[in-house]
PDBQT receptor file of N, H, CA, C and O in Angstrom, charges set to zero:
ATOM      1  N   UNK A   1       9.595 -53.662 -48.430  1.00  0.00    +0.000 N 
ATOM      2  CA  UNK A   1       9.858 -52.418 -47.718  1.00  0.00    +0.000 C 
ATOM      3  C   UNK A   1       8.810 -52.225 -46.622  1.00  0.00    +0.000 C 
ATOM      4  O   UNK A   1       7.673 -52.682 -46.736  1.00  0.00    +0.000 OA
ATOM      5  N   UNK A   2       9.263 -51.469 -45.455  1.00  0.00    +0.000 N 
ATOM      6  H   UNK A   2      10.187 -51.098 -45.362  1.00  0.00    +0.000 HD
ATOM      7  CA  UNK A   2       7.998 -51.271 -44.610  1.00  0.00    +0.000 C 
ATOM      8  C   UNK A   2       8.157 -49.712 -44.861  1.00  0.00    +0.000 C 
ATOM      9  O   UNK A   2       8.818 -48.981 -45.598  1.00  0.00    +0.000 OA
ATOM     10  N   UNK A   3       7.091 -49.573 -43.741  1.00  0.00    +0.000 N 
ATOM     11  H   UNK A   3       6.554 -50.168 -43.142  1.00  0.00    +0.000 HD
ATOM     12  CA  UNK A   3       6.084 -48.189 -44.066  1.00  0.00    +0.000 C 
ATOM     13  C   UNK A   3       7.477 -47.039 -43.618  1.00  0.00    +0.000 C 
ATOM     14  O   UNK A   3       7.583 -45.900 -44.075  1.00  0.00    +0.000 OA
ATOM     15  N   UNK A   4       8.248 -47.555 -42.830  1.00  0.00    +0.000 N 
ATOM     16  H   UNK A   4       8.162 -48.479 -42.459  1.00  0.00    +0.000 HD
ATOM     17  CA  UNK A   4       8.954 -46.066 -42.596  1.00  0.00    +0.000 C 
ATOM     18  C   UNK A   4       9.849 -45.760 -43.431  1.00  0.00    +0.000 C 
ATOM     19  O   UNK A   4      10.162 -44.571 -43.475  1.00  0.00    +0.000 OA
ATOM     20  N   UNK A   5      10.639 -46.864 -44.484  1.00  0.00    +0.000 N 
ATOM     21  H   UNK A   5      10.384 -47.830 -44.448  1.00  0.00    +0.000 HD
ATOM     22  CA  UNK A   5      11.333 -46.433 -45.385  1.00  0.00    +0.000 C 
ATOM     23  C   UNK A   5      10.885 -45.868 -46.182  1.00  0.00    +0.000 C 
ATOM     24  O   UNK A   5      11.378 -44.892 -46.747  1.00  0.00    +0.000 OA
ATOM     25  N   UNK A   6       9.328 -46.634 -46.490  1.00  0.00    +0.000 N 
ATOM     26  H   UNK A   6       8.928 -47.427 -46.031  1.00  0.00    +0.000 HD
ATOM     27  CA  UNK A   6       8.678 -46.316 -47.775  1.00  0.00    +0.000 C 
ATOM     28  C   UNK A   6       8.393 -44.683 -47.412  1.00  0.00    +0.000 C 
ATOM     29  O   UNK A   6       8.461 -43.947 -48.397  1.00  0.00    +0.000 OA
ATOM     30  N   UNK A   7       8.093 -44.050 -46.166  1.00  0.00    +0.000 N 
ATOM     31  H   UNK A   7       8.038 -44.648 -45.366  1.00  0.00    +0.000 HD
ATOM     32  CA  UNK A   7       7.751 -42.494 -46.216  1.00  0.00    +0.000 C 
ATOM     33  C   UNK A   7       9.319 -41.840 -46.448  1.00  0.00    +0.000 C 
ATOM     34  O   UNK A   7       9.474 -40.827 -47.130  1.00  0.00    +0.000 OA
ATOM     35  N   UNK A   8      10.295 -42.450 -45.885  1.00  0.00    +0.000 N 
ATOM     36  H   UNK A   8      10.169 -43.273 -45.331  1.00  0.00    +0.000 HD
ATOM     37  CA  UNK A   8      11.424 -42.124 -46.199  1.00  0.00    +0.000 C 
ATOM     38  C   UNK A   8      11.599 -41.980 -47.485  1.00  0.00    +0.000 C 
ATOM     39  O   UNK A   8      12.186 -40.971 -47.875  1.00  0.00    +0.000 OA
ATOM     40  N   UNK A   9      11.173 -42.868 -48.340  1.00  0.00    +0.000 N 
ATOM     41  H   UNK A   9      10.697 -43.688 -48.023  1.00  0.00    +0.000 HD
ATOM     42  CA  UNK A   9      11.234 -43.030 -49.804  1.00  0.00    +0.000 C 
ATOM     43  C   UNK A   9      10.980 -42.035 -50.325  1.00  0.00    +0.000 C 
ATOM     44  O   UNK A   9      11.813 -41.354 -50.923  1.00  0.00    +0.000 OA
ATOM     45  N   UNK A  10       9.854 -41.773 -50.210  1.00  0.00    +0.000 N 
ATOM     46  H   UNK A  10       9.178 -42.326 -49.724  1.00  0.00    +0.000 HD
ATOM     47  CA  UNK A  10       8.317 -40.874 -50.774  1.00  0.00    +0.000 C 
ATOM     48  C   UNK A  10       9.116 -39.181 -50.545  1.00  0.00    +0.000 C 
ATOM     49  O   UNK A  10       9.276 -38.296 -51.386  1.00  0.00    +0.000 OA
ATOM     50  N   UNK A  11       9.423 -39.202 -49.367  1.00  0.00    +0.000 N 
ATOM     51  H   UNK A  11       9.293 -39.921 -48.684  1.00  0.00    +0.000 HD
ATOM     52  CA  UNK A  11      10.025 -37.729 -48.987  1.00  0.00    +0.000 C 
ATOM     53  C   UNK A  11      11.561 -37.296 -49.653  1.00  0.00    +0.000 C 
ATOM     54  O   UNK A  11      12.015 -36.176 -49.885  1.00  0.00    +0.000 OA
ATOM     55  N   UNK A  12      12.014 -38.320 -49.809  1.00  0.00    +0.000 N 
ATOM     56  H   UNK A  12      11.645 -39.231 -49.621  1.00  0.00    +0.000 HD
ATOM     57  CA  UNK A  12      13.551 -38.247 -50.802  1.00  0.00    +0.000 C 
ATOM     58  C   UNK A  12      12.882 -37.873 -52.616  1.00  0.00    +0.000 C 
ATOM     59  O   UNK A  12      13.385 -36.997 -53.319  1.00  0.00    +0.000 OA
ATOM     60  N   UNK A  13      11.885 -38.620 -52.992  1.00  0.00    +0.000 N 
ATOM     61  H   UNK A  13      11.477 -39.332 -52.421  1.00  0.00    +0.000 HD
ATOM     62  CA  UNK A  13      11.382 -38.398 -54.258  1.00  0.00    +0.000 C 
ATOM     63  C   UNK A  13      10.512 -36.944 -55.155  1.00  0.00    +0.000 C 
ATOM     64  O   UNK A  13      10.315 -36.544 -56.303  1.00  0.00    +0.000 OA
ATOM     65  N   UNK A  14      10.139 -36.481 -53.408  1.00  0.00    +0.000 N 
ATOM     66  H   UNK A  14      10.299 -36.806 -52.476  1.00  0.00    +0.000 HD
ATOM     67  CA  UNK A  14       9.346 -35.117 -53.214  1.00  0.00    +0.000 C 
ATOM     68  C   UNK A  14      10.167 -34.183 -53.794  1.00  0.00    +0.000 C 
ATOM     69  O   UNK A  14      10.069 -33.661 -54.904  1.00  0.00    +0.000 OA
ATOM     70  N   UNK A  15      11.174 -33.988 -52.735  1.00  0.00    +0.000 N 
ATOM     71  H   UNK A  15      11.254 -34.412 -51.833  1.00  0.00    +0.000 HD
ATOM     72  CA  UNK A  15      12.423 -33.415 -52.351  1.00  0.00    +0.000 C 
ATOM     73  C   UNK A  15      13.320 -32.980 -53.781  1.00  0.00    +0.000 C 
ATOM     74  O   UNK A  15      13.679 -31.886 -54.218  1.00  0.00    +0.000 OA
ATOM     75  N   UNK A  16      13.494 -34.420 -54.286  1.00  0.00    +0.000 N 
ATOM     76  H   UNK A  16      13.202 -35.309 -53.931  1.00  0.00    +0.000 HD
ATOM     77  CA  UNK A  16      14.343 -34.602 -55.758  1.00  0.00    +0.000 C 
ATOM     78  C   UNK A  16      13.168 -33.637 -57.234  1.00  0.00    +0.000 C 
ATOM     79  O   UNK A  16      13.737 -33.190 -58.230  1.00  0.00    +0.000 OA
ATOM     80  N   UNK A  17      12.066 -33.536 -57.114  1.00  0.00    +0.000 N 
ATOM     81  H   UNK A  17      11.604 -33.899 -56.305  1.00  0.00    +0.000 HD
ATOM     82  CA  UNK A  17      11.318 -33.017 -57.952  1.00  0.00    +0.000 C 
ATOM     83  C   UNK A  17      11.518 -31.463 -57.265  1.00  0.00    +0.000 C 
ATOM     84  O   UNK A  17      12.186 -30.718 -57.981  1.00  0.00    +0.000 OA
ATOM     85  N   UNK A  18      11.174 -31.034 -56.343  1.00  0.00    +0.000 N 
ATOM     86  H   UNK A  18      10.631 -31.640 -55.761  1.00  0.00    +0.000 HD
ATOM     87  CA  UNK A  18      10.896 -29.820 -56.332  1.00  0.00    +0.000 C 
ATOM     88  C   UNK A  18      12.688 -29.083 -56.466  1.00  0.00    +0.000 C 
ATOM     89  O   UNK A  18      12.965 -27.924 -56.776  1.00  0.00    +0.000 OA
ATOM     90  N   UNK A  19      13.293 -29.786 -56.247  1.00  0.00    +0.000 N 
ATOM     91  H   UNK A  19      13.068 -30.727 -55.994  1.00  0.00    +0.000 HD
ATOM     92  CA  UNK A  19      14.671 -29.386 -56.015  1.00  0.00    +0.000 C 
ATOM     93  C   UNK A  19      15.451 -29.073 -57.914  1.00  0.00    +0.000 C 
ATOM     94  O   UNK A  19      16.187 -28.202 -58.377  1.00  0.00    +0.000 OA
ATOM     95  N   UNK A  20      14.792 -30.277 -58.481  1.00  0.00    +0.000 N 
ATOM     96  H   UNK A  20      14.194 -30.985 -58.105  1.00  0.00    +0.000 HD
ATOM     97  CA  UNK A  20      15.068 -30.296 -60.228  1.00  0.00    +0.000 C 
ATOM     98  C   UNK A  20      14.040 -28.966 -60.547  1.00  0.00    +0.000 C 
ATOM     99  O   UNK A  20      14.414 -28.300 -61.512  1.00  0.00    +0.000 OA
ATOM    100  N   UNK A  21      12.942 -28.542 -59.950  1.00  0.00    +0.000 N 
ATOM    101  H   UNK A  21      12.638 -29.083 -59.165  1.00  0.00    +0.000 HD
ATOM    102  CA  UNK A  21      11.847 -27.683 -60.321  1.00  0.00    +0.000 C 
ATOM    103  C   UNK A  21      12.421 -26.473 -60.036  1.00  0.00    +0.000 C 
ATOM    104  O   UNK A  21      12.426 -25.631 -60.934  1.00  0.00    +0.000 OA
ATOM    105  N   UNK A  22      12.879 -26.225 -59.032  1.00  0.00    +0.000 N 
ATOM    106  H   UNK A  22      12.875 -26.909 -58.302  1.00  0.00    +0.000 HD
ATOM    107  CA  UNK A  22      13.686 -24.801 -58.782  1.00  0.00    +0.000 C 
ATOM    108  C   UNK A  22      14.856 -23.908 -59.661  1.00  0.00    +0.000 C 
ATOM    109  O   UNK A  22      14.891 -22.725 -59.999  1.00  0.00    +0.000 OA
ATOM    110  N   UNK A  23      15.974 -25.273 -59.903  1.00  0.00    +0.000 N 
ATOM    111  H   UNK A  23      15.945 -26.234 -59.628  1.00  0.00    +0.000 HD
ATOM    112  CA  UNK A  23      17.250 -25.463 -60.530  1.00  0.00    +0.000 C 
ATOM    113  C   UNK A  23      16.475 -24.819 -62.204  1.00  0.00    +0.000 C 
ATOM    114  O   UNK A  23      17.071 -24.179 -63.070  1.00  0.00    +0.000 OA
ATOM    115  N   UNK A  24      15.174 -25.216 -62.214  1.00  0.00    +0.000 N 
ATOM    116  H   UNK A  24      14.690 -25.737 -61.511  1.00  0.00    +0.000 HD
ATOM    117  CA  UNK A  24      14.756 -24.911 -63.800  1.00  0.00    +0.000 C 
ATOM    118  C   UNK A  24      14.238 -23.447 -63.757  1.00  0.00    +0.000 C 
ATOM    119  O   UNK A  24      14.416 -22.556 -64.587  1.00  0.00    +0.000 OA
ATOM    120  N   UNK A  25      13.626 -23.420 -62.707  1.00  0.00    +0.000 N 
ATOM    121  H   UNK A  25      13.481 -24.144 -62.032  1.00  0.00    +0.000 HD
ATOM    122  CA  UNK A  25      13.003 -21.827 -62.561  1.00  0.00    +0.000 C 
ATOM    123  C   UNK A  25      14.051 -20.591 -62.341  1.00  0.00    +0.000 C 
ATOM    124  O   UNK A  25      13.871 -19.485 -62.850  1.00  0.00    +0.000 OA
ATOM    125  N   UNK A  26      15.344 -20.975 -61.387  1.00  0.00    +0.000 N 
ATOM    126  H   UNK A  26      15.490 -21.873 -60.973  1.00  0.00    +0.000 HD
ATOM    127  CA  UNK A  26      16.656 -20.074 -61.496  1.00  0.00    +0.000 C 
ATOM    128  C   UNK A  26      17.264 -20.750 -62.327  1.00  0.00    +0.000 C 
ATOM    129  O   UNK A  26      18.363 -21.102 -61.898  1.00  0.00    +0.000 OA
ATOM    130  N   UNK A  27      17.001 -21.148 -63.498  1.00  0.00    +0.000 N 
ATOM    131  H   UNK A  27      16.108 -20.861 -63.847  1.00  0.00    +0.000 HD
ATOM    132  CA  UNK A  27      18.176 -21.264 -64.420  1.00  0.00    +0.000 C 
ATOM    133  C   UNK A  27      17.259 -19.843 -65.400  1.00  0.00    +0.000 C 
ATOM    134  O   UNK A  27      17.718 -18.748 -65.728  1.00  0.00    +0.000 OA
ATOM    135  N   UNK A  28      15.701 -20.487 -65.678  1.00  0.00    +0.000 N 
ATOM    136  H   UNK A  28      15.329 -21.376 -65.412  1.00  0.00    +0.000 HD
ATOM    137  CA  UNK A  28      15.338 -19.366 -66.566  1.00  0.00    +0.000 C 
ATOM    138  C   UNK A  28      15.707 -18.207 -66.270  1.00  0.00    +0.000 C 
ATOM    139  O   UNK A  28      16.277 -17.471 -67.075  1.00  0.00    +0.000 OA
ATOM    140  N   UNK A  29      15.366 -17.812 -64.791  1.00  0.00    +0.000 N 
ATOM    141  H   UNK A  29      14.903 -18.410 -64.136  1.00  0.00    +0.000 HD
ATOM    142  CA  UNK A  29      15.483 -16.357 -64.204  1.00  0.00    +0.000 C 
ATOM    143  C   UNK A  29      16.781 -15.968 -64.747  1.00  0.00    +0.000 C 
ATOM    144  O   UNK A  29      16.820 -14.955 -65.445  1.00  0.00    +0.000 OA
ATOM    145  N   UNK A  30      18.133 -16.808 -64.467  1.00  0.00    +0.000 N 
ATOM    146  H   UNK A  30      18.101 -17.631 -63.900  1.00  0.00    +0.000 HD
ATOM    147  CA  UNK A  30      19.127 -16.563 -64.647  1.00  0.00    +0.000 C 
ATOM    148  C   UNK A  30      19.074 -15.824 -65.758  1.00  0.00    +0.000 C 
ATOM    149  O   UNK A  30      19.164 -14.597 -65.785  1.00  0.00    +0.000 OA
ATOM    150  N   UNK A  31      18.815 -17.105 -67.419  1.00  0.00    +0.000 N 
ATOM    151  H   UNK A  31      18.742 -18.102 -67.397  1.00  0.00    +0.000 HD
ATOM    152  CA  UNK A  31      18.990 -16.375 -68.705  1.00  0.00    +0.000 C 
ATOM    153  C   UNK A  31      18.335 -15.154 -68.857  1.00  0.00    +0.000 C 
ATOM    154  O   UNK A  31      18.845 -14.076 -69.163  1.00  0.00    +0.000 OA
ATOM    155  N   UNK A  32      17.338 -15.368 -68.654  1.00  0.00    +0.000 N 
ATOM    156  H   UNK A  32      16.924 -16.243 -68.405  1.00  0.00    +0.000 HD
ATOM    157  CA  UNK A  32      16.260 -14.331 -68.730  1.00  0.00    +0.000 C 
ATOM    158  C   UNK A  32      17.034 -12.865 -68.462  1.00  0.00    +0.000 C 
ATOM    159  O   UNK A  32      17.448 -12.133 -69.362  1.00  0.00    +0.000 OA
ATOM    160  N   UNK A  33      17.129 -12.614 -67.094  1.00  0.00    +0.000 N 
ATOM    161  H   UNK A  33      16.792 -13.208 -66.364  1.00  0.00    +0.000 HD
ATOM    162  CA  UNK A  33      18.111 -11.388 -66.794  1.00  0.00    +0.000 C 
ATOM    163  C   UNK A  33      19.455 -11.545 -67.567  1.00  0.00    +0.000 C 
ATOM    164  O   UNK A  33      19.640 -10.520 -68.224  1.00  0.00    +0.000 OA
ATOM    165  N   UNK A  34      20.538 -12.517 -67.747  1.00  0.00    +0.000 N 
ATOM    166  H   UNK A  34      20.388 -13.349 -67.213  1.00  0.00    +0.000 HD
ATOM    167  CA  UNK A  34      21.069 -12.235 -68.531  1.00  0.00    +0.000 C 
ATOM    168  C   UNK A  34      21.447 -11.613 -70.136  1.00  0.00    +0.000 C 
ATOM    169  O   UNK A  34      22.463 -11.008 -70.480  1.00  0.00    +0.000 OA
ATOM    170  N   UNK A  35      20.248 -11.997 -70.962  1.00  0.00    +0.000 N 
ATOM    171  H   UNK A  35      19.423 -12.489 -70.683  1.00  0.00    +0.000 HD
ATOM    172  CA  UNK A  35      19.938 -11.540 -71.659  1.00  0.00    +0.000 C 
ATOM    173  C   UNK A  35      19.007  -9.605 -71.840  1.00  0.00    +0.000 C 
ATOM    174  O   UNK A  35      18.763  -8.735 -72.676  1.00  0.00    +0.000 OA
ATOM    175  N   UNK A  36      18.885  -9.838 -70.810  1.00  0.00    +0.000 N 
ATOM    176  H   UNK A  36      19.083 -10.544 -70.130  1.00  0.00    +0.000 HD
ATOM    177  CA  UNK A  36      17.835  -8.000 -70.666  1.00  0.00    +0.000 C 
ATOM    178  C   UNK A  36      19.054  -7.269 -69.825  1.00  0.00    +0.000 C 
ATOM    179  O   UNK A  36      18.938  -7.403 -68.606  1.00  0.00    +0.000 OA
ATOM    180  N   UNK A  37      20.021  -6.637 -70.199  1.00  0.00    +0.000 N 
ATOM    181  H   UNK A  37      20.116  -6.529 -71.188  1.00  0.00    +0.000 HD
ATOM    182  CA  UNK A  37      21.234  -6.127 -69.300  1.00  0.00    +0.000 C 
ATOM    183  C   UNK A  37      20.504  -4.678 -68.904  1.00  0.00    +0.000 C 
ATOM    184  O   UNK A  37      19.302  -4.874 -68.723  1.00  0.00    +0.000 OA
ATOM    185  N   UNK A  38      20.794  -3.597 -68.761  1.00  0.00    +0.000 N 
ATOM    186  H   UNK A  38      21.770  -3.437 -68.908  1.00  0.00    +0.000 HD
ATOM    187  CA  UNK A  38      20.527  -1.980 -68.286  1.00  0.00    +0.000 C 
ATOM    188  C   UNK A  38      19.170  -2.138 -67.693  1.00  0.00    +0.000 C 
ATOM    189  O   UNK A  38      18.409  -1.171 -67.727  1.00  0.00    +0.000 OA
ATOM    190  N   UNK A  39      18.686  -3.565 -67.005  1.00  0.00    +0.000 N 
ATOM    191  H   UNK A  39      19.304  -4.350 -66.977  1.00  0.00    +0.000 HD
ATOM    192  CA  UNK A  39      17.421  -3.312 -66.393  1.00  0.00    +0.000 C 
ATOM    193  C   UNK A  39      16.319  -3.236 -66.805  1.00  0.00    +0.000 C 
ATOM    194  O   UNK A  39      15.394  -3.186 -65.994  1.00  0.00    +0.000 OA
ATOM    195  N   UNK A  40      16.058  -3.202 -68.253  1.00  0.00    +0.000 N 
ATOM    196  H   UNK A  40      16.809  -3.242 -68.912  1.00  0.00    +0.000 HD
ATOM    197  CA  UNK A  40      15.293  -3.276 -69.060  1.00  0.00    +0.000 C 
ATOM    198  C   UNK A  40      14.924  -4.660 -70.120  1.00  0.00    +0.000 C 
ATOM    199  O   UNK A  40      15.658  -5.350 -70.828  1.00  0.00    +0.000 OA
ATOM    200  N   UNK A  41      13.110  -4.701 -69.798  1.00  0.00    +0.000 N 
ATOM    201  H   UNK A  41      12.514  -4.141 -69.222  1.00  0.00    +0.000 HD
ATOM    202  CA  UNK A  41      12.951  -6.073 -70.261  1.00  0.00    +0.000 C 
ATOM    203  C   UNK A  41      13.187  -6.535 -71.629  1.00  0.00    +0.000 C 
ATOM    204  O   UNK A  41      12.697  -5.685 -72.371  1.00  0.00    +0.000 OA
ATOM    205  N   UNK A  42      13.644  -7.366 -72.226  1.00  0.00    +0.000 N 
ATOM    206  H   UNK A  42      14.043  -8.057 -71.623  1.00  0.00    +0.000 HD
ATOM    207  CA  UNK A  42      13.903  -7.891 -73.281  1.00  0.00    +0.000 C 
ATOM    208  C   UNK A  42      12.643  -7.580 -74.635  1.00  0.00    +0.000 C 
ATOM    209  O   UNK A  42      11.795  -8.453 -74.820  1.00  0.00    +0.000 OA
ATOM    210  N   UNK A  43      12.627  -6.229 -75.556  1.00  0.00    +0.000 N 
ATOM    211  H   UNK A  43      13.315  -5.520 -75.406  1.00  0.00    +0.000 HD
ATOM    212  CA  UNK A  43      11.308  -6.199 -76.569  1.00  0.00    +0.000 C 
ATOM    213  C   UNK A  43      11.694  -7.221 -77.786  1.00  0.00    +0.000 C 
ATOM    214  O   UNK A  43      12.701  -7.276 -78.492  1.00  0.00    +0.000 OA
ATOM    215  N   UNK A  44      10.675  -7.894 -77.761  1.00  0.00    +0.000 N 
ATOM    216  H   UNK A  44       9.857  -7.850 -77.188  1.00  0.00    +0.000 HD
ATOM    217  CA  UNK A  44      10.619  -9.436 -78.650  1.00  0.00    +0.000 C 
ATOM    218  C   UNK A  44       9.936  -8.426 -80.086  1.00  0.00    +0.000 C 
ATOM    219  O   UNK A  44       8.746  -8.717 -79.970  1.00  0.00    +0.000 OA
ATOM    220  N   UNK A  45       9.991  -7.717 -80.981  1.00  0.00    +0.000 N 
ATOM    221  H   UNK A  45      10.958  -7.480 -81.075  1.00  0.00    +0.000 HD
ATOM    222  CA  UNK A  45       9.171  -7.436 -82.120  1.00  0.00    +0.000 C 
ATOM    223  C   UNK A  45       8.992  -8.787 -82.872  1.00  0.00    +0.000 C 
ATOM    224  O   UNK A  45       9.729  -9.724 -83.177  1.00  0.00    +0.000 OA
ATOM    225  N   UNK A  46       7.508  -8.423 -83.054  1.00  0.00    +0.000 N 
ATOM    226  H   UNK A  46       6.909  -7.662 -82.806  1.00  0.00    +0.000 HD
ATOM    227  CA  UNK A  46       6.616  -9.491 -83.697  1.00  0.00    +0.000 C 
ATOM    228  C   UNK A  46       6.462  -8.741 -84.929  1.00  0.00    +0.000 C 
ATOM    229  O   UNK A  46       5.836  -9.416 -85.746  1.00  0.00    +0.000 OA
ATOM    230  N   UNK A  47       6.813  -7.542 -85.396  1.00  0.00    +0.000 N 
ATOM    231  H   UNK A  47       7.322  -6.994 -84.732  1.00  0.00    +0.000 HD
ATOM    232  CA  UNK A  47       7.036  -7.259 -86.978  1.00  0.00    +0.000 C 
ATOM    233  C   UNK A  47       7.671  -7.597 -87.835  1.00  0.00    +0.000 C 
ATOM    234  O   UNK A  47       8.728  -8.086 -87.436  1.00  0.00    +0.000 OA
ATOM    235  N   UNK A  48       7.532  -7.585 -89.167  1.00  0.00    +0.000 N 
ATOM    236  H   UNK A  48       6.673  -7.188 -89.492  1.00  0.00    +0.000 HD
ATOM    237  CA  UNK A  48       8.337  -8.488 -89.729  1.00  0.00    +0.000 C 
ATOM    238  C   UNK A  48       8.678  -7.147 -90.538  1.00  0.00    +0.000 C 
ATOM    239  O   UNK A  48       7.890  -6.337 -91.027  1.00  0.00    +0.000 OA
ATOM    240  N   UNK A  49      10.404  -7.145 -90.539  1.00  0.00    +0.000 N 
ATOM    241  H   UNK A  49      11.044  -7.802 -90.142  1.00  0.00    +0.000 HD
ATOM    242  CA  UNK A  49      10.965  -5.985 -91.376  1.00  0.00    +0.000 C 
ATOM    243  C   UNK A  49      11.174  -6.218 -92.522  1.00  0.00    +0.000 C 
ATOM    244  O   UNK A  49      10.996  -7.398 -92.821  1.00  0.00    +0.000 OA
ATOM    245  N   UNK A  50      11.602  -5.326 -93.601  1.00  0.00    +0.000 N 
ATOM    246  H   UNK A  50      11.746  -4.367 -93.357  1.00  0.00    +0.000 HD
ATOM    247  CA  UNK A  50      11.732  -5.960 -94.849  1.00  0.00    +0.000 C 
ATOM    248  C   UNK A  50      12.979  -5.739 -95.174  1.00  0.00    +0.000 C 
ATOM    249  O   UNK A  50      13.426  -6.172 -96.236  1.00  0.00    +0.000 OA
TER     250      UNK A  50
């Protein structure tokens, strides 16, 4: 390979990570709000009921 594919390379591989990195960050956002509906954040209780 020479050097201009190889930056070609390099910039397609960049590209492919931050692009999989996003897709993960609006997928959470997605659930995330899906799950908390009336605008209000999701309360996780850490008590244990009996």
């Amino acid at each position: 390979m020479n050097q201009q594919s190889d930056g070609r390379a390099l910039i397609i591989y960049i590209g492919a990570i931050t692009l999989v990195g996003l897709l993960i960050v609006c997928g959470s956002i997605i659930s995330f709000n899906a799950s908390g509906r009336n605008d209000e954040p999701v309360k996780i209780s850490t008590e244990v009921k009996p």
